[in-house]
C-alpha positions in Angstrom: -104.1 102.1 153.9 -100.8 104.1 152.8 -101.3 106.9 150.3 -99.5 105.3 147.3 -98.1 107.3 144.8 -97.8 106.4 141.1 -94.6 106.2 139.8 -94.5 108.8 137.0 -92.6 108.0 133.8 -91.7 111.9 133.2 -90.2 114.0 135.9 -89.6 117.9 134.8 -86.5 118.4 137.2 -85.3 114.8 136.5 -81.9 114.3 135.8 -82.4 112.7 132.5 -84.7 115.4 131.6 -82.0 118.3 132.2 -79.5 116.7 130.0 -80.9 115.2 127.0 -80.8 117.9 124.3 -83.3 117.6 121.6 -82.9 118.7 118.2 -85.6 119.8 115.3 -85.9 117.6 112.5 -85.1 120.3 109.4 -88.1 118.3 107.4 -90.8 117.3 110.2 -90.3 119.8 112.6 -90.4 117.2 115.2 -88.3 117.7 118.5 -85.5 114.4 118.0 -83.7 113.4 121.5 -81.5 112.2 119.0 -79.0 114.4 116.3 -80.3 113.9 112.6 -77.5 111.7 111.7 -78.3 108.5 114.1 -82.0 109.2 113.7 -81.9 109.0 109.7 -79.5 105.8 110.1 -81.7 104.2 112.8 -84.7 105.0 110.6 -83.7 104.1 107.3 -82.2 100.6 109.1 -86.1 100.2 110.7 -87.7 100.9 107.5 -85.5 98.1 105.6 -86.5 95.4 107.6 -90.3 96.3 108.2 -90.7 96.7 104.2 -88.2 94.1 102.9 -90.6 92.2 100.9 -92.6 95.3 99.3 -92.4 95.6 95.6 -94.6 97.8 93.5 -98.1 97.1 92.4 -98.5 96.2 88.4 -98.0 99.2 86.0 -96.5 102.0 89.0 -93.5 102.0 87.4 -94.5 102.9 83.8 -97.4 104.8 85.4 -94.4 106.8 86.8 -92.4 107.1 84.1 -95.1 108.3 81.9 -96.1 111.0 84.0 -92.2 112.0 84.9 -92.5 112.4 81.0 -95.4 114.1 81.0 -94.0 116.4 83.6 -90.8 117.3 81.6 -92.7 117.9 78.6 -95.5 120.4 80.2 -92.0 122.4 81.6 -90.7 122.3 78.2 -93.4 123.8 76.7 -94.0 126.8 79.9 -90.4 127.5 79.2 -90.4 127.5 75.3 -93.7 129.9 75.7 -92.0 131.9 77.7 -88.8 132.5 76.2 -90.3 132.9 72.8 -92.3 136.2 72.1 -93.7 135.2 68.7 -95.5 132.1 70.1 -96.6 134.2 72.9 -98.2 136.4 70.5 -100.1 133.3 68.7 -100.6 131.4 71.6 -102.6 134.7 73.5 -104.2 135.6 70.5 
């Protein structure tokens, strides 16, 4: 019986190997074959056909909205605390 080699799907001295460049993704980290550009088109093209028919559960959106509002508000009031020496004052007192 001949000594049959598998075939393997990833040579290190391949041609293909030496000359694909691979850049990092700035947000993942991740090594792309591929520049950002065509990755975040071919990406955001996959991701509008796989989730075409989503919508939000009931309420997300005000749920959302509130606590964006509740968000801006808290900011408000670390900034007003902090730019404000006489509520300091009552406010540590």
């Amino acid at each position: 019986m001949e000594d049959q080699q598998t075939p393997r799907l990833f040579e290190p001295n391949s041609w293909a190997s030496q000359t694909r460049r691979t850049v990092t993704c700035s947000t993942t980290g991740a090594k792309l074959p591929i520049s950002h550009e065509p990755f975040a088109r071919e990406s955001a093209e996959k991701h509008a056909t796989a989730f075409s028919d989503c919508k939000p559960l009931p309420g997300v959106e005000k749920l959302l909205l509130n606590l964006s509002r509740a968000r801006s508000a808290s900011i408000g009031n670390r900034l007003s605390w902090l730019w404000h020496p006489a509520q300091r004052a009552i406010d540590t007192n």
